[in-house]
C-alpha positions in Angstrom: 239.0 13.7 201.0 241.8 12.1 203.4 240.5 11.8 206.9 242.9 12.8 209.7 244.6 9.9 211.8 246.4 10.3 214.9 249.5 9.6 216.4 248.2 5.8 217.8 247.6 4.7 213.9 251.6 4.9 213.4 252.2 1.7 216.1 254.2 -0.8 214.9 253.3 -4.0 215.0 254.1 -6.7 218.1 255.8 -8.5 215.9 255.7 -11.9 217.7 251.6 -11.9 217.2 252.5 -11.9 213.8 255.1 -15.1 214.3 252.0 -16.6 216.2 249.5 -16.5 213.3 252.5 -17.7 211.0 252.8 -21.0 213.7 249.2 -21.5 213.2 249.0 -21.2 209.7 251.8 -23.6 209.4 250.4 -26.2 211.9 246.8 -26.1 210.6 248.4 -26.7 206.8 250.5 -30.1 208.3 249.6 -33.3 206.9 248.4 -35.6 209.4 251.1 -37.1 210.7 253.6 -34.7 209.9 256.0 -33.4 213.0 254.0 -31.0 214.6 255.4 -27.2 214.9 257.2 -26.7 218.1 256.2 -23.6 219.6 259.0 -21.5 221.7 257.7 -18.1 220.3 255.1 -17.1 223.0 255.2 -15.9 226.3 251.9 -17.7 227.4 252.2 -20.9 229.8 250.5 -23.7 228.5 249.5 -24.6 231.6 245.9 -22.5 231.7 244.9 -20.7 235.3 245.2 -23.2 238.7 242.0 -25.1 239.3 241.4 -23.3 242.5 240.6 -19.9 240.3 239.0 -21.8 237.4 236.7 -23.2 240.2 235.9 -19.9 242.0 234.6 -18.3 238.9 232.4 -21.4 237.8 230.6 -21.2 241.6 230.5 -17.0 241.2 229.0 -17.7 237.5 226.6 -20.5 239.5 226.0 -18.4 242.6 223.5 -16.3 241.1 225.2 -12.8 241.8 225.5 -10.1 239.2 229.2 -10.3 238.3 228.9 -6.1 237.4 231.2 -3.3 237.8 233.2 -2.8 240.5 235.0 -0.2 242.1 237.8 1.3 239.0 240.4 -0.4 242.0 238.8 -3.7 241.9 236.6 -5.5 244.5 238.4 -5.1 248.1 239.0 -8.7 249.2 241.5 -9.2 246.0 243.2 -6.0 246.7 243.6 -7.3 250.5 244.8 -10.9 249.2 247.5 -8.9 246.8 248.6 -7.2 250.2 248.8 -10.2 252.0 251.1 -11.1 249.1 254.0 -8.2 249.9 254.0 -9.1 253.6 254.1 -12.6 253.2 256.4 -12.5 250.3 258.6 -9.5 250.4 258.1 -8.9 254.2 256.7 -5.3 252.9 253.4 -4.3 253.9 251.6 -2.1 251.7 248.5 -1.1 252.1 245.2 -2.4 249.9 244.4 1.2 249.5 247.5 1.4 247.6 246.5 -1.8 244.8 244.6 -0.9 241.9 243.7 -4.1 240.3 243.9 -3.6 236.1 242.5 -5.2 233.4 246.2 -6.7 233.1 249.6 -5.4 232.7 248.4 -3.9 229.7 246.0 -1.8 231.0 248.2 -0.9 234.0 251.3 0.8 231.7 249.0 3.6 230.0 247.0 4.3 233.6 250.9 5.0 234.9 252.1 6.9 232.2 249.4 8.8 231.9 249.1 10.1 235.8 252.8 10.5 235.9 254.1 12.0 232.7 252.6 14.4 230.3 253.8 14.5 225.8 257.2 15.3 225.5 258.4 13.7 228.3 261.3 11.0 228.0 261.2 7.7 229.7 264.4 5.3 229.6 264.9 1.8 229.1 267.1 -0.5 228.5 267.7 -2.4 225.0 266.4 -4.8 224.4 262.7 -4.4 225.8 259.1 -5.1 225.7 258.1 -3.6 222.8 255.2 -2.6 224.1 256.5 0.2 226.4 258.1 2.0 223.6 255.3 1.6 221.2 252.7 2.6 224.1 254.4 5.9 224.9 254.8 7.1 221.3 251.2 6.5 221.0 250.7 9.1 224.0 253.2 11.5 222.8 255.8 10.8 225.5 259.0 9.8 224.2 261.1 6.3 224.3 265.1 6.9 225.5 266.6 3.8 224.7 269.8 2.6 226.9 271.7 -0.4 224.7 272.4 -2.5 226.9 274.7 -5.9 226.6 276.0 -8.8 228.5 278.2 -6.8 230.1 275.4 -5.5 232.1 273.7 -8.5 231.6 271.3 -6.4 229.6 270.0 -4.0 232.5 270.2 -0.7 232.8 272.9 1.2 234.9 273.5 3.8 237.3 276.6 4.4 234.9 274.4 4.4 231.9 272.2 7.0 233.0 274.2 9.4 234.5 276.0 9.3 230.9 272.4 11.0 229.6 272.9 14.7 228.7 269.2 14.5 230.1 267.9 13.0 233.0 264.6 11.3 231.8 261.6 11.9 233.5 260.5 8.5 233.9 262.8 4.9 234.0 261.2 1.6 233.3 263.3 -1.2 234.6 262.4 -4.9 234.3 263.2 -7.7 236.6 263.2 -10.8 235.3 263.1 -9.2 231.7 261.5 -10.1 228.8 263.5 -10.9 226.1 266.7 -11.5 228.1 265.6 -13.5 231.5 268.7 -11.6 233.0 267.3 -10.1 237.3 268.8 -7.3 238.6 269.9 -8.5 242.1 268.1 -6.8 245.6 271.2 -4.3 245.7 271.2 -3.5 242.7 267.8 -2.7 242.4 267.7 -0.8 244.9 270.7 1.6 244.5 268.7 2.2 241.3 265.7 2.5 243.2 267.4 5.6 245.7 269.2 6.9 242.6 265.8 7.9 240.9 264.0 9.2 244.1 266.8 11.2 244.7 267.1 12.7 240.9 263.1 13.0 240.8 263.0 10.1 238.1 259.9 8.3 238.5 260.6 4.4 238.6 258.1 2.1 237.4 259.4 -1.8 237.9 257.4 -4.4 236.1 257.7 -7.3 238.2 254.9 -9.6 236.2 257.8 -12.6 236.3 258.1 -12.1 239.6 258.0 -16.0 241.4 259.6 -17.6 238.4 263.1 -17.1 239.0 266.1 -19.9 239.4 268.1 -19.0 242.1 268.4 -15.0 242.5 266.6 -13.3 244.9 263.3 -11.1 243.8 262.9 -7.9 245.3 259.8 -5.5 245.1 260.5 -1.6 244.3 257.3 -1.4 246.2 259.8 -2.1 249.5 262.6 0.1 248.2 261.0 3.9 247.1 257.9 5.6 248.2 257.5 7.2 244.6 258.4 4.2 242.4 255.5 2.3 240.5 255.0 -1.6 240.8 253.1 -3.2 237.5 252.3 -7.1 238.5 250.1 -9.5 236.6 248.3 -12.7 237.0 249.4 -13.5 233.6 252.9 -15.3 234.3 253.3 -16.9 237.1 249.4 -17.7 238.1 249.0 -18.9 234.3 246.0 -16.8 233.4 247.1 -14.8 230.5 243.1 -14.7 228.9 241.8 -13.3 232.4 243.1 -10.0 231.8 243.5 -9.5 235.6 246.7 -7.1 236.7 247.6 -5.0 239.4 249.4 -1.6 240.2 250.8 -0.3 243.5 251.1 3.3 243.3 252.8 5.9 245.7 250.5 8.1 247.6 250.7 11.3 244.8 249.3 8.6 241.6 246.3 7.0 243.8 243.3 9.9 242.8 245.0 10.4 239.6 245.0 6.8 238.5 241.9 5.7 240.0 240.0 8.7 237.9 241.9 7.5 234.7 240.6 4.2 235.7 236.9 4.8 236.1 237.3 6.8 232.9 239.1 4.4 230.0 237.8 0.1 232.2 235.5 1.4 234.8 236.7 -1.9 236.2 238.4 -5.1 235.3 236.6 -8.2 234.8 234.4 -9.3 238.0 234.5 -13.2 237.5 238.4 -12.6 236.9 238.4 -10.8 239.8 237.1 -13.8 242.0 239.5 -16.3 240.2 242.3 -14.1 240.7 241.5 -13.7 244.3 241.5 -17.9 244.5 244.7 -18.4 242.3 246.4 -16.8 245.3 246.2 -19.5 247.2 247.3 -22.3 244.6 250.5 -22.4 245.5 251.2 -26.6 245.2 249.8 -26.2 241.8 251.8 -23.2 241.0 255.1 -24.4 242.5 254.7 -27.4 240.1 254.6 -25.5 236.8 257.6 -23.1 238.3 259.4 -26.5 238.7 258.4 -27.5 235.0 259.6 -24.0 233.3 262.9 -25.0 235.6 263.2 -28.5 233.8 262.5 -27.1 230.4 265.0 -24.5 231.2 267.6 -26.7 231.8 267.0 -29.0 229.0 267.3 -25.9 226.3 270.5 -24.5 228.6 271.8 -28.0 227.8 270.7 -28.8 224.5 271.1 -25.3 222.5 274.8 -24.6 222.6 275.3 -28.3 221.2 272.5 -27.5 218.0 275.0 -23.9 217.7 273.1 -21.7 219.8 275.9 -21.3 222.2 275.6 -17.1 222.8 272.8 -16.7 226.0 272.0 -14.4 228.0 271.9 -15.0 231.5 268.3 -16.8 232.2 268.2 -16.2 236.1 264.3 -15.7 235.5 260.6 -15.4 233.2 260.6 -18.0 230.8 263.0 -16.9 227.6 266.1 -17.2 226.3 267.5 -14.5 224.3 270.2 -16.0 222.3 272.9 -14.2 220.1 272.9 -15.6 216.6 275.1 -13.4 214.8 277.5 -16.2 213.7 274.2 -17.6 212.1 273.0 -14.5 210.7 272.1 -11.0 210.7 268.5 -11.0 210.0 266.5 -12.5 212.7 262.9 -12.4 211.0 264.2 -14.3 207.7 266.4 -16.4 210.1 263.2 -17.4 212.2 260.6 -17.6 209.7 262.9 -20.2 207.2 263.3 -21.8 211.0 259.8 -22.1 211.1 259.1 -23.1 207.3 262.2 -25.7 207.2 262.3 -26.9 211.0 259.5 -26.3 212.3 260.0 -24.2 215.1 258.5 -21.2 215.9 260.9 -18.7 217.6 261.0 -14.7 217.6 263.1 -12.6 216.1 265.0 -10.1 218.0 264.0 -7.4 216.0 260.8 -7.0 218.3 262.7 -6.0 221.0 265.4 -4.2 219.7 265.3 -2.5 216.3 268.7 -1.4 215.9 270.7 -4.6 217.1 268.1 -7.1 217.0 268.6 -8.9 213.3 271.6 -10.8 215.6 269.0 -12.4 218.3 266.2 -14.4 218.6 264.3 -15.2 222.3 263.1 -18.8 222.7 260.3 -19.4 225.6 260.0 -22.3 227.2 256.8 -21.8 228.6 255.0 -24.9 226.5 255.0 -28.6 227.1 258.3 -30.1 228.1 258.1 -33.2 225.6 258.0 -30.2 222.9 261.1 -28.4 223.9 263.1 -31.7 224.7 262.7 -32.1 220.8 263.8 -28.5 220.1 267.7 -29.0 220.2 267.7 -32.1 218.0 265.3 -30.4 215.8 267.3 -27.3 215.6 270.8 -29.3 215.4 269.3 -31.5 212.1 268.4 -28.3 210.4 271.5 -26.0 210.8 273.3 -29.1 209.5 271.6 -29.2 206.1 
């Protein structure tokens, strides 16, 4: 007898986790001495959390404490520290009563969707996205609208675009820097968008987890800009600790009972020792600045180098740490195109299918997150192989 399965079985897959286990396969199965396999594929800095955290959760693990639960919000001294980090930052206080520390981004988008929106509902986005959104509101029952979106709008969404809906959407996610694209929606622009969904009862929910690795446009915070929009920040990007699992929410005033009871319900809390080295990152900033200034460097070298190896279609990368590149003069089937680039050249990039099912077999994101020497090779590499 066939057992039931429900809706969260039919996910698709993350399709750049698969790339990563392809890299590995293919670097653990190089002869020694072989070129190694360049890895532009994942969004994880290689440069591991600042010492200042690592530091603070060795002398919590050494201090004798019980490193237990804590309140579903997180312990109050990081949730202070994070609201230090508007005022000082954005000039926007917000109040730590408003932070609900999560056990990342990932386990801030479901405590959001579910407090704001019930099955049915429709959230837009633009295309291309992080596949994760889409594939974690199907799993809930609410419903992905997707806005294709191009360099024209330097692939973010529009005022334009939305008002073209037959249907407002209950919900908008907007991204600034993306992921794929690296393209920011300037302070203006952000926040007509921001008064344009208070005003039409859309809920806004800005994920700002790139937020300090930008390259010359302004960051803004919808936290400053709507008292009903939703803020998602991590420690994942631009603090470097992607394995902590530590992320935050700032919620408006209606979300704060609902989210905290989801929160108690499906963590209880995040991590405590991330907690404390989360807290400590804060104040890392020389060490922090340094790796921003490395991403910028690596950056550069791929803006330079890329267009000469053919890649010569990107996006704007005002932020994060991608490129999303159009190859459709190359091809029109981005997972063959990157998996013979990994198997022939030895690079391991993703294809754009991930983030955008219907136009995606034209693009490809490279990060530039890993070590500089690495990318430096990349264009040559890439140049030597689509001359073959």
């Amino acid at each position: 007898m066939a057992l039931k399965t429900g809706r969260g079985a039919e996910a698709p897959p993350f399709l750049v986790m698969d790339v990563i286990a392809a890299a590995n396969a293919r670097a653990a199965a190089l002869p020694p001495g072989a070129p190694g396999v360049i890895r532009l594929e994942v969004g994880q800095p290689g440069t591991g959390a600042p010492r200042g955290a690592a530091e603070a959760a060795i002398a919590a693990l050494r201090g004798g404490a019980p490193l237990g639960y804590t309140e579903a919000f997180g312990i109050r001294s990081l949730r202070e520290r994070i609201a230090l980090h508007y005022a000082r930052k954005y000039g926007q206080p917000v109040p730590a009563e408003r932070i609900a520390v999560t056990v990342g981004a990932s386990g801030a988008f479901p405590l959001a969707f579910l407090a704001a929106f019930d099955p049915g509902d429709t959230v837009a986005m633009a295309a291309p996205y992080y596949p994760p959104y889409a594939n974690i509101l199907t799993a809930l029952g609410m419903r992905p609208l997707l806005l294709p979106c191009d360099a024209a709008t330097r692939f973010q969404p529009t005022i334009a675009a939305l008002e073209r809906l037959e249907r407002l959407p209950d919900e908008l996610i907007v991204a600034s820097p993306c992921n794929p694209a690296g393209t920011m929606l300037a302070p203006e622009e952000l926040a007509e968008i921001a008064a344009w969904c208070h005003a039409k009862g859309v809920r806004l929910i800005s994920d700002e987890i790139y937020h300090g690795l930008s390259y010359g446009m302004a960051e803004a915070t919808a936290a400053a800009l709507s008292p009903s929009a939703v803020v998602v920040n991590s420690f994942s990007k631009y603090w470097s600790m992607t394995g902590w699992r530590i992320g935050w929410l700032v919620l408006p005033e209606d979300l704060l009972r609902p989210v905290e009871c989801l929160a108690q319900n499906m963590f209880i809390s995040a991590p405590h020792v991330a907690q404390v080295a989360a807290e400590a990152a804060m104040d890392c900033t020389e060490e922090l600045e340094a790796n921003r200034a490395a991403y910028a460097r690596s950056r550069a070298l791929l803006l330079e180098g890329l267009p000469k190896a053919g890649f010569d279609r990107i996006a704007a990368a005002d932020g994060a740490f991608y490129l999303w590149c159009d190859v459709g003069h190359l091809t029109n089937d981005s997972v063959a195109f990157c998996a013979a680039m990994l198997a022939e050249a030895g690079i391991a990039a993703t294809p754009g299918v991930d983030f955008d099912p219907e136009r995606g077999g034209r693009f490809l994101r490279f990060s530039y997150c890993g070590p500089e020497a690495s990318i430096a090779e990349a264009p040559e590499r890439l140049a030597r192989w689509l001359r073959r």
